[in-house]
ZADO-1210 file (C-alpha; in nm, 4 decimals, padded with zeros to 6 digits):
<atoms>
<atom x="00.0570" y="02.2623" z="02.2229" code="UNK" pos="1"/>
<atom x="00.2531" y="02.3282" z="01.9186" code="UNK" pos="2"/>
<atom x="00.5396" y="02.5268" z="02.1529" code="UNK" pos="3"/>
<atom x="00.5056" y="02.2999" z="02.4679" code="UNK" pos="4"/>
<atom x="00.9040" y="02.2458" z="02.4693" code="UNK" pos="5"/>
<atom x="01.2174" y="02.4132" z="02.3049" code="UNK" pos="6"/>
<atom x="01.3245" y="02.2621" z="01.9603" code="UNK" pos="7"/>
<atom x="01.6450" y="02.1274" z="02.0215" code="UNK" pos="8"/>
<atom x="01.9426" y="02.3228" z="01.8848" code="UNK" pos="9"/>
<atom x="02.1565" y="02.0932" z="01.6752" code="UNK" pos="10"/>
<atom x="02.4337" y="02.1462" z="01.3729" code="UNK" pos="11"/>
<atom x="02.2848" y="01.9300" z="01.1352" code="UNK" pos="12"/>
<atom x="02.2437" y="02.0898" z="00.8012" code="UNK" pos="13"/>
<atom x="01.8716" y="01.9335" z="00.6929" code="UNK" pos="14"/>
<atom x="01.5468" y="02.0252" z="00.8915" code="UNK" pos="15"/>
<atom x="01.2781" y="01.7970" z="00.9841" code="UNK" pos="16"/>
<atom x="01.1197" y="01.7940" z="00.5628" code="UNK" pos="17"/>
<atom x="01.4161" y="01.7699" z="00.4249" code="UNK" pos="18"/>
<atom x="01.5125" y="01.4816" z="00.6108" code="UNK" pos="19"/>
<atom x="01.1443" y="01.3237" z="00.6003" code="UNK" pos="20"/>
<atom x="01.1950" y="01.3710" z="00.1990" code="UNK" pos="21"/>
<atom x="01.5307" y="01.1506" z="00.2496" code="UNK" pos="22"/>
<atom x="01.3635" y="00.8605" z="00.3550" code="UNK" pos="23"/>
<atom x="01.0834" y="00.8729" z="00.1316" code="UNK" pos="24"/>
<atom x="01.3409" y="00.8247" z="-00.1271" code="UNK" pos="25"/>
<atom x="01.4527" y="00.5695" z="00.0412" code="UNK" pos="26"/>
<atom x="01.1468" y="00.3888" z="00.1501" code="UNK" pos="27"/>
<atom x="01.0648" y="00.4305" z="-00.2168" code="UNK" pos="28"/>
<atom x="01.3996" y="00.2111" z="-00.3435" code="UNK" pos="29"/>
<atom x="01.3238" y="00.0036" z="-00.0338" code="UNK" pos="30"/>
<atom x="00.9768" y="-00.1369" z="-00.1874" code="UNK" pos="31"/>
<atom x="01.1024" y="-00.1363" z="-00.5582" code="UNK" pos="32"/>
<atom x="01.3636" y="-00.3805" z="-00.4474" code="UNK" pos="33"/>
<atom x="01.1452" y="-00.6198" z="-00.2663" code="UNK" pos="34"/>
<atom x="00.9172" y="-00.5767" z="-00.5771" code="UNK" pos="35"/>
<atom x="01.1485" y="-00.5877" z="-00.9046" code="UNK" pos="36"/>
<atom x="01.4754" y="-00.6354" z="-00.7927" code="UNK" pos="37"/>
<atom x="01.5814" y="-00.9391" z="-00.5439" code="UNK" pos="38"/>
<atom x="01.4570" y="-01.2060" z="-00.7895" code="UNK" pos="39"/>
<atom x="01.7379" y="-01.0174" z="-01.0321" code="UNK" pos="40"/>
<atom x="02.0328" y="-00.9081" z="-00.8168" code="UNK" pos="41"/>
<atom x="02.0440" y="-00.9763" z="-00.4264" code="UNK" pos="42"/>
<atom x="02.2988" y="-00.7692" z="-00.3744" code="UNK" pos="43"/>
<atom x="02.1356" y="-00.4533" z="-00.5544" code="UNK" pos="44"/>
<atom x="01.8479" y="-00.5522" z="-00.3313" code="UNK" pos="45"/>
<atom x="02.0342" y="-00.5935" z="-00.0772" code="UNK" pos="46"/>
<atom x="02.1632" y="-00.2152" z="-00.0596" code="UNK" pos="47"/>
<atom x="01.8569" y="-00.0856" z="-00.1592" code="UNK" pos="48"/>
<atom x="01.7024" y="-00.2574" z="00.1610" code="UNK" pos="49"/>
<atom x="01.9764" y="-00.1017" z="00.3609" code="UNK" pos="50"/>
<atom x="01.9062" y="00.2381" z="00.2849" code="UNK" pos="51"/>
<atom x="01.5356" y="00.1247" z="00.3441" code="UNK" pos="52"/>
<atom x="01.5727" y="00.0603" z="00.6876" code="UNK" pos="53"/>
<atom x="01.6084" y="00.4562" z="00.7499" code="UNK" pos="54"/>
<atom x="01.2828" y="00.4785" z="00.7017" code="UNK" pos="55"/>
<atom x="01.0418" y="00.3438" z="00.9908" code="UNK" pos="56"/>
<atom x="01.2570" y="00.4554" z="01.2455" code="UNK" pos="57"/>
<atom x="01.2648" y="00.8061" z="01.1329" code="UNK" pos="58"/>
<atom x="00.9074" y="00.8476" z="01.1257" code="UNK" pos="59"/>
<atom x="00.8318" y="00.6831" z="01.4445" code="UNK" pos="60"/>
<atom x="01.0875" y="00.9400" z="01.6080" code="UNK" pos="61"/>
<atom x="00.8981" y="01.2514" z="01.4198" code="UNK" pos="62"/>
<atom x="00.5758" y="01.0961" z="01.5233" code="UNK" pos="63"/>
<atom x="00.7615" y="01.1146" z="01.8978" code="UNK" pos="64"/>
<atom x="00.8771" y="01.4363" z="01.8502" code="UNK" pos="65"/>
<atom x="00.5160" y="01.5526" z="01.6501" code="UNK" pos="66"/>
<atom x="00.3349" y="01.5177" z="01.9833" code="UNK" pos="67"/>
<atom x="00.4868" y="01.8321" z="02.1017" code="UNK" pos="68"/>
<atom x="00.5199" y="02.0295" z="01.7732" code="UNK" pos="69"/>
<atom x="00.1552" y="01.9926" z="01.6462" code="UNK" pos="70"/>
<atom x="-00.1035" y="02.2720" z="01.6911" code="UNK" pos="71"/>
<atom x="-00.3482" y="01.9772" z="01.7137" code="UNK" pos="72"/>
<atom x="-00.2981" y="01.5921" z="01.8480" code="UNK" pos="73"/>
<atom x="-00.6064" y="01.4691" z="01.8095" code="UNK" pos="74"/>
<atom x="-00.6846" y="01.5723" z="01.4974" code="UNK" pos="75"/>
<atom x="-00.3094" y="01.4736" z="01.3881" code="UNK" pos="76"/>
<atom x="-00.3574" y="01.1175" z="01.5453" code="UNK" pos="77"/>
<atom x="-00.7374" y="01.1744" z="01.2959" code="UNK" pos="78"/>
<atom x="-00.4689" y="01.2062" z="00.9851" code="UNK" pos="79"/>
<atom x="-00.2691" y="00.8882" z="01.0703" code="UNK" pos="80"/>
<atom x="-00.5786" y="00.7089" z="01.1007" code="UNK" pos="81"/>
<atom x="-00.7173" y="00.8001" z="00.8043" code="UNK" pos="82"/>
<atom x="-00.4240" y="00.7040" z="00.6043" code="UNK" pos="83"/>
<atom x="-00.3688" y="00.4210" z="00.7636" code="UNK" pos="84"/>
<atom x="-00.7153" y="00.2751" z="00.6437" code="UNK" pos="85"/>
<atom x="-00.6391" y="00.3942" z="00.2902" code="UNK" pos="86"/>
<atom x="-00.3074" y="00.2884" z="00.2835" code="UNK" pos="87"/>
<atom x="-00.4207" y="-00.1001" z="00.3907" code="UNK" pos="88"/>
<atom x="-00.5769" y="-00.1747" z="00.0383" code="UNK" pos="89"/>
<atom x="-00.2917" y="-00.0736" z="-00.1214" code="UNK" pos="90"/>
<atom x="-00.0339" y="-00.2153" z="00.0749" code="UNK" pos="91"/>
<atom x="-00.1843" y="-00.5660" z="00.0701" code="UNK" pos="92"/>
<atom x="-00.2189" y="-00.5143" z="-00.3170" code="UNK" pos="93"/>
<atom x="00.1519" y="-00.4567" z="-00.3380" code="UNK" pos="94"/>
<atom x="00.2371" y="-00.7120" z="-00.0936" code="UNK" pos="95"/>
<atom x="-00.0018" y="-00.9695" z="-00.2444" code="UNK" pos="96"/>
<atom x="-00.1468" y="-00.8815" z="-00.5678" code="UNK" pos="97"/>
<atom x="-00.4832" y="-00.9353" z="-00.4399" code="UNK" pos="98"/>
<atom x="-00.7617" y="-00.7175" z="-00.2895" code="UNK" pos="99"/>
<atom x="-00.8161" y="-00.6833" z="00.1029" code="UNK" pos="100"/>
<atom x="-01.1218" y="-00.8599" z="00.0900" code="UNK" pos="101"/>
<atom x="-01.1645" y="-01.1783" z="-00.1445" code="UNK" pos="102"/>
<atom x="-01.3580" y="-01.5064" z="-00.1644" code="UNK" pos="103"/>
<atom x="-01.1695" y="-01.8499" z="-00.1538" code="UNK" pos="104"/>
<atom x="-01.2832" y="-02.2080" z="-00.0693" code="UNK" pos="105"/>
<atom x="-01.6302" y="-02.0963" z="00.0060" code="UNK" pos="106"/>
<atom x="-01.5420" y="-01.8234" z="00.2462" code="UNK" pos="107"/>
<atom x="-01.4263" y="-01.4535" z="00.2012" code="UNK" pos="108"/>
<atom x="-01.1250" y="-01.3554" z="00.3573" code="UNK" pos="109"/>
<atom x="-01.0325" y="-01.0225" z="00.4881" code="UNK" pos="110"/>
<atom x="-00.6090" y="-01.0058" z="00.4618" code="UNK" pos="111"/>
<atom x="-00.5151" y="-00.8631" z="00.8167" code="UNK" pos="112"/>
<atom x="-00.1600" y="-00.6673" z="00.7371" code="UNK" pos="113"/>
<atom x="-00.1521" y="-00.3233" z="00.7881" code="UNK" pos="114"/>
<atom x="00.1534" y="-00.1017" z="00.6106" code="UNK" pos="115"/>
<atom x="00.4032" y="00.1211" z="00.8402" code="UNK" pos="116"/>
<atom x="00.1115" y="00.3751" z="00.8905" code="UNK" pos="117"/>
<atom x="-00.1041" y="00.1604" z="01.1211" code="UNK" pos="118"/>
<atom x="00.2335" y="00.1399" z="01.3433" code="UNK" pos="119"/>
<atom x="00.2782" y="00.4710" z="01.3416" code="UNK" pos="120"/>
<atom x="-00.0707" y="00.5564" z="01.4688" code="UNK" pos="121"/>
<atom x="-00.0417" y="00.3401" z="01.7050" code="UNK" pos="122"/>
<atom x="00.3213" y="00.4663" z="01.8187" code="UNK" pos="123"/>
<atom x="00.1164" y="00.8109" z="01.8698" code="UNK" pos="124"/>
<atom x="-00.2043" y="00.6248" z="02.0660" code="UNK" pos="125"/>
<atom x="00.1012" y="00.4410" z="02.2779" code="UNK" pos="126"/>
<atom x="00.1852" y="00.8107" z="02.3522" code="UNK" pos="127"/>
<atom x="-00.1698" y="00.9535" z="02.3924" code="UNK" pos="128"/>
<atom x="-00.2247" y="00.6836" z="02.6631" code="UNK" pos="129"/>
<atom x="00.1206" y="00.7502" z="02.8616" code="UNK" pos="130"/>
<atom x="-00.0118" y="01.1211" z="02.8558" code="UNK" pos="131"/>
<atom x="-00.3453" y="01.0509" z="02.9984" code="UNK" pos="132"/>
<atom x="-00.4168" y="01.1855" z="03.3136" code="UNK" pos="133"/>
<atom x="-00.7719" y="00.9303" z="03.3599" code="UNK" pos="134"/>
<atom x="-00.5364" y="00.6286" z="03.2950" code="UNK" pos="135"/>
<atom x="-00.3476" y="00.4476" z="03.6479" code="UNK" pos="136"/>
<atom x="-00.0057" y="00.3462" z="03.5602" code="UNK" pos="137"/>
<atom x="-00.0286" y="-00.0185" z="03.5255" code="UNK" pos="138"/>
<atom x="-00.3110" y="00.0658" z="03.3130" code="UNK" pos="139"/>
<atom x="-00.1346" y="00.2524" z="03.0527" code="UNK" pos="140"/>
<atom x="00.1404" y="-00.0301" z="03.0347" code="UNK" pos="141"/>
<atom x="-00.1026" y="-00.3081" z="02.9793" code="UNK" pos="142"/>
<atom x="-00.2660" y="-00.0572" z="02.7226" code="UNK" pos="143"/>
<atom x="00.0861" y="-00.0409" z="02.5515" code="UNK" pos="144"/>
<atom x="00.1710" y="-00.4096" z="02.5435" code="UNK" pos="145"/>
<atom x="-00.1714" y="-00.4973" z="02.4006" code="UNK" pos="146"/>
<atom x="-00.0854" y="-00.2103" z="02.1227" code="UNK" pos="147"/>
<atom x="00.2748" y="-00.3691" z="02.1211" code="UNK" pos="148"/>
<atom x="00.0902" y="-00.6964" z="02.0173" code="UNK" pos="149"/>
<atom x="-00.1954" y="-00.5502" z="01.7513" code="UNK" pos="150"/>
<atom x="00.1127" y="-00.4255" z="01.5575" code="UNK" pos="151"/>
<atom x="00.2372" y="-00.6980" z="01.5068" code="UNK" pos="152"/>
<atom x="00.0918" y="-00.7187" z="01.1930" code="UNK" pos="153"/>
<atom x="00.1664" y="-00.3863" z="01.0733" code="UNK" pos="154"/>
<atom x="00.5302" y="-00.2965" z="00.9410" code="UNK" pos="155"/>
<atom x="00.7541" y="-00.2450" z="01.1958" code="UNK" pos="156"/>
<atom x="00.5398" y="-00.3878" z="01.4221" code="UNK" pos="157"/>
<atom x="00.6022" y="-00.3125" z="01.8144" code="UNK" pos="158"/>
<atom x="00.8909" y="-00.1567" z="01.7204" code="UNK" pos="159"/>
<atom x="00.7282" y="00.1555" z="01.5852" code="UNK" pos="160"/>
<atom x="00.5362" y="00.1543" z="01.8858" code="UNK" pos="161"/>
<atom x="00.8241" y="00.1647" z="02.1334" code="UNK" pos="162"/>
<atom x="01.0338" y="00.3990" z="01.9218" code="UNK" pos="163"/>
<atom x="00.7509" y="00.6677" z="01.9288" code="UNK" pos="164"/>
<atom x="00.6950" y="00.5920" z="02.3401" code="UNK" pos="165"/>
<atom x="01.0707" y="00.6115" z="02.4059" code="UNK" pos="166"/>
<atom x="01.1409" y="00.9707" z="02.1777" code="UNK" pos="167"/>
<atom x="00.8366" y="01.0976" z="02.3686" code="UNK" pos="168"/>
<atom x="00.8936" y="01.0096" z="02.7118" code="UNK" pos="169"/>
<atom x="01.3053" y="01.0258" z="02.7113" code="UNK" pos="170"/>
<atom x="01.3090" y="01.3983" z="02.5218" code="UNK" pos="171"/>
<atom x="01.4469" y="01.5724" z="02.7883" code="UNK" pos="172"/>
<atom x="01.6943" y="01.3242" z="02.8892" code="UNK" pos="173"/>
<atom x="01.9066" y="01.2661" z="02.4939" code="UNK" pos="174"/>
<atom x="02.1129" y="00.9448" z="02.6095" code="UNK" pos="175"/>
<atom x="01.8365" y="00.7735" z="02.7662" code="UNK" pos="176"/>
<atom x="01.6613" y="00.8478" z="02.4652" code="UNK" pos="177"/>
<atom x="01.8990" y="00.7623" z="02.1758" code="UNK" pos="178"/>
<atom x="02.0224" y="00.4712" z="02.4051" code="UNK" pos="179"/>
<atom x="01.6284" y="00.3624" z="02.4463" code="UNK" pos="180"/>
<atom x="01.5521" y="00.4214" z="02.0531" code="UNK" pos="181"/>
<atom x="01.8861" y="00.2549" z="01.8934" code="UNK" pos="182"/>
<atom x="01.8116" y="-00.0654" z="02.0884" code="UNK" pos="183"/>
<atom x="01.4062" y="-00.1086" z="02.0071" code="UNK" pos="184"/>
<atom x="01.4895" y="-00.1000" z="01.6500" code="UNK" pos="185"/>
<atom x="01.8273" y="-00.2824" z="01.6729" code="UNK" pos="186"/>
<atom x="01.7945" y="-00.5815" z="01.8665" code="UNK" pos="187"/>
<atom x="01.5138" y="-00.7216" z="01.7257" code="UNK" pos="188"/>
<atom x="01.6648" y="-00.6392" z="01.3656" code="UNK" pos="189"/>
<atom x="02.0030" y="-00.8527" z="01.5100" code="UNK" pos="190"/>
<atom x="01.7511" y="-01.1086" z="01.5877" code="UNK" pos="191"/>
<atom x="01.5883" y="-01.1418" z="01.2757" code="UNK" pos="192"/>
<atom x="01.9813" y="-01.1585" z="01.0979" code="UNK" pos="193"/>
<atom x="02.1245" y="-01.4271" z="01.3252" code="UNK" pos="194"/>
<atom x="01.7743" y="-01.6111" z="01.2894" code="UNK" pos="195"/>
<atom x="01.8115" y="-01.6332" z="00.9105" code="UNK" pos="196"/>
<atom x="02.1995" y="-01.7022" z="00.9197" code="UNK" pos="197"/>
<atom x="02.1513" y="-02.0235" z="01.1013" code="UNK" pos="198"/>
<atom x="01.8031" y="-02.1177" z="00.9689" code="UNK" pos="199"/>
<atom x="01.9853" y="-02.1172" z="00.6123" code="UNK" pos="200"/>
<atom x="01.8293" y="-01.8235" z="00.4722" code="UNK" pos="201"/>
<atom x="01.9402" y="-01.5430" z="00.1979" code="UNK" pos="202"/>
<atom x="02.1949" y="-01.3386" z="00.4271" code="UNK" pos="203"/>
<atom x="01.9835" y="-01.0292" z="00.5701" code="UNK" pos="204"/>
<atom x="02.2965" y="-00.7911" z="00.6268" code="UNK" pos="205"/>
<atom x="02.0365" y="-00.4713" z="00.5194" code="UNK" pos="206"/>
<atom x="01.8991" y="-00.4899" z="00.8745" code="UNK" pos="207"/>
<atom x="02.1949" y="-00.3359" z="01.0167" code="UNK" pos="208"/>
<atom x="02.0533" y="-00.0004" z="00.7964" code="UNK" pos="209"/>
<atom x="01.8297" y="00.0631" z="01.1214" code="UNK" pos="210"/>
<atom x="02.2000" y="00.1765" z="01.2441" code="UNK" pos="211"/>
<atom x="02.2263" y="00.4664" z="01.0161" code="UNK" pos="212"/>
<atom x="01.8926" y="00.6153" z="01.1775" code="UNK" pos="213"/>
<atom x="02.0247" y="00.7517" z="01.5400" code="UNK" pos="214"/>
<atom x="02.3680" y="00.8688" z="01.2921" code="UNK" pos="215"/>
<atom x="02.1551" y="01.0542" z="01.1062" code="UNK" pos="216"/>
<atom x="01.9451" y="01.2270" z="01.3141" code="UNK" pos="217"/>
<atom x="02.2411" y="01.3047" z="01.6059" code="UNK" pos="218"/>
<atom x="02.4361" y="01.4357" z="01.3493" code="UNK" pos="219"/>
<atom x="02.2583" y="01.5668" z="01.0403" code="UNK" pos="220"/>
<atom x="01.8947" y="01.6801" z="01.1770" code="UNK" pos="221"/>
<atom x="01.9172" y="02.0590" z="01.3243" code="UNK" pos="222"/>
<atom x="01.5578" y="02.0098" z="01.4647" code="UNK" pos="223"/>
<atom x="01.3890" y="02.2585" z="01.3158" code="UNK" pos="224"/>
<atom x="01.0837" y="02.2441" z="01.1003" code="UNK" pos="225"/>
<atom x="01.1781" y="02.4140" z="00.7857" code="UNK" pos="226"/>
<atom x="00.8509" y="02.5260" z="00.5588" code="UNK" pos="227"/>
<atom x="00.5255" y="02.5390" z="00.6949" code="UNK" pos="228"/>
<atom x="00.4030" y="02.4883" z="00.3654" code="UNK" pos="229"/>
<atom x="00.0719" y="02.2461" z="00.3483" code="UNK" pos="230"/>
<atom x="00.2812" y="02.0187" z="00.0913" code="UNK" pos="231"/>
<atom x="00.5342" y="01.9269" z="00.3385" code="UNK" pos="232"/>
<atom x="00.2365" y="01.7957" z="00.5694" code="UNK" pos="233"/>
<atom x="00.0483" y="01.6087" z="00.3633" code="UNK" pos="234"/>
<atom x="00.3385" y="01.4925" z="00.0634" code="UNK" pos="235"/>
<atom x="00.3647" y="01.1740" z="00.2699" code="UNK" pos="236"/>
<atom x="00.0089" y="01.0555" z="00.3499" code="UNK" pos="237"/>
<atom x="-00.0620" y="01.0970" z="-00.0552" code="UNK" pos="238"/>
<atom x="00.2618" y="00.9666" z="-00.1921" code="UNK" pos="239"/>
<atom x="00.2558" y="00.6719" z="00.0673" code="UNK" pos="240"/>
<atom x="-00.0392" y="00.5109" z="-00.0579" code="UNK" pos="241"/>
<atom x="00.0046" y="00.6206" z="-00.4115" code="UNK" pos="242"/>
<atom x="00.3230" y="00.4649" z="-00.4719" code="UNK" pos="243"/>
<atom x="00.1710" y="00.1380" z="-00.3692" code="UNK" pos="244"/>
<atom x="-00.0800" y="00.1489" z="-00.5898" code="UNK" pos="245"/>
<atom x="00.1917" y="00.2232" z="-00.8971" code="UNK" pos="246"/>
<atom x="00.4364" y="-00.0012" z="-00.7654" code="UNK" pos="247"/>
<atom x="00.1661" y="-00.2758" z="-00.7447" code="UNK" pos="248"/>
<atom x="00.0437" y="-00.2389" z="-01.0502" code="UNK" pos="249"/>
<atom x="00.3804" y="-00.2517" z="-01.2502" code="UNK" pos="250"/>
<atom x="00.4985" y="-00.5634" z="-00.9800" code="UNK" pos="251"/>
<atom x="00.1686" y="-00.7384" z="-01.0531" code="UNK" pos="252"/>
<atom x="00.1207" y="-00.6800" z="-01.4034" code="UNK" pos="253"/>
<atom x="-00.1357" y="-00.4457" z="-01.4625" code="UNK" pos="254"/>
<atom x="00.0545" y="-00.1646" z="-01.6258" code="UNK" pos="255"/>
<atom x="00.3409" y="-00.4292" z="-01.7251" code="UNK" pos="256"/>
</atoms>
């Protein structure tokens, strides 16, 4: 399966890890603002956030594009999983500074929120189901608005969902595709900015980031792999829930 289509041809100069390594950097000043910086400087923050927002949308369109590329989607969609249930703990601990699971008023409480991950698998399970050849249409769509729904309380939420559904099914046709993928992260980013401007809120201009995503990849991914090398595949699932943990101890004290 890895071969099932031709990798695009583009001029970019960065392949598909260098550009994943981009937005790790970025996802990493992304969650150092929200942790250290805001409080301190909102405009810092505020950048940081921007550059942020390259990340989500960039790995829901490799997770589009992975369907094709990987020797092995089921046992890919295994790896998401997987660190999507490690990476819960620790996002809630950075989010929260508590533990999933603690007791309050008599009762213990599990803490539901699920980190960019969970979206992510379920952007590839969206796809999975679309693929199916068991599944009757209007099946698969009610299947894909009830994962639309459970992500809502992941990062990203439906969007990642959508974003991995519309690089997957619009790959052979690149405007419907980039046209598809802008909007799902766009409009509902546009939303949330117009929402806060006239509910009185701290200005969230950094939303507009998710812009830079379809500019980066038209012009600066050449759609190749680069390395093969087994660091490349699993850098992200480590470092993902391993900066959490850092972050959330230094945010929360613990190492402060």
């Amino acid at each position: 399966m890895e071969e099932a289509i031709a990798k695009p041809v583009n001029m970019g100069c960065f392949n598909r890890n260098q550009i994943k390594y981009i937005v790790v950097i970025a996802m990493l000043l992304d969650h150092i603002a929200w942790g250290f910086v805001d409080d301190v400087n909102l405009l810092l923050g505020g950048c940081m956030h921007f550059a942020g927002r390259l990340t989500g949308p960039t790995m829901a369109y490799f997770v589009g594009e992975g369907y094709f590329y990987t020797k092995d989607v089921s046992r890919y969609h295994k790896r998401l999983a997987f660190c999507a249930l490690i990476s819960w703990s620790a996002f809630v601990y950075f989010e929260y500074g508590s533990l999933l699971l603690y007791f309050e008023n008599g009762y213990f409480i599990l803490n539901p929120v699920q980190s960019v991950i969970f979206t992510l698998f379920l952007g590839l399970s969206a796809i999975r189901i679309w693929e199916s050849t068991k599944i009757k249409k209007p099946i698969k769509i009610i299947c894909i608005i009830l994962l639309c729904l459970l992500a809502c309380i992941g990062d990203w939420a439906f969007m990642n969902v959508l974003g991995c559904l519309f690089v997957h099914v619009y790959r052979n046709r690149p405007k419907a595709k980039w046209t598809a993928f802008t909007l799902t992260f766009f409009v509902p980013n546009a939303l949330m900015m117009i929402f806060a401007i006239f509910a009185g809120f701290d200005p969230m201009w950094f939303q507009a980031g998710v812009l830079l995503v379809p500019l980066m990849l038209g012009f600066l991914y050449n759609g190749q792999c680069g390395s093969k090398a087994k660091i490349h595949k699993w850098f992200f699932y480590l470092f993902y829930p391993a900066h959490l943990v850092v972050l959330g101890l230094l945010r929360w004290g613990a190492l402060g």
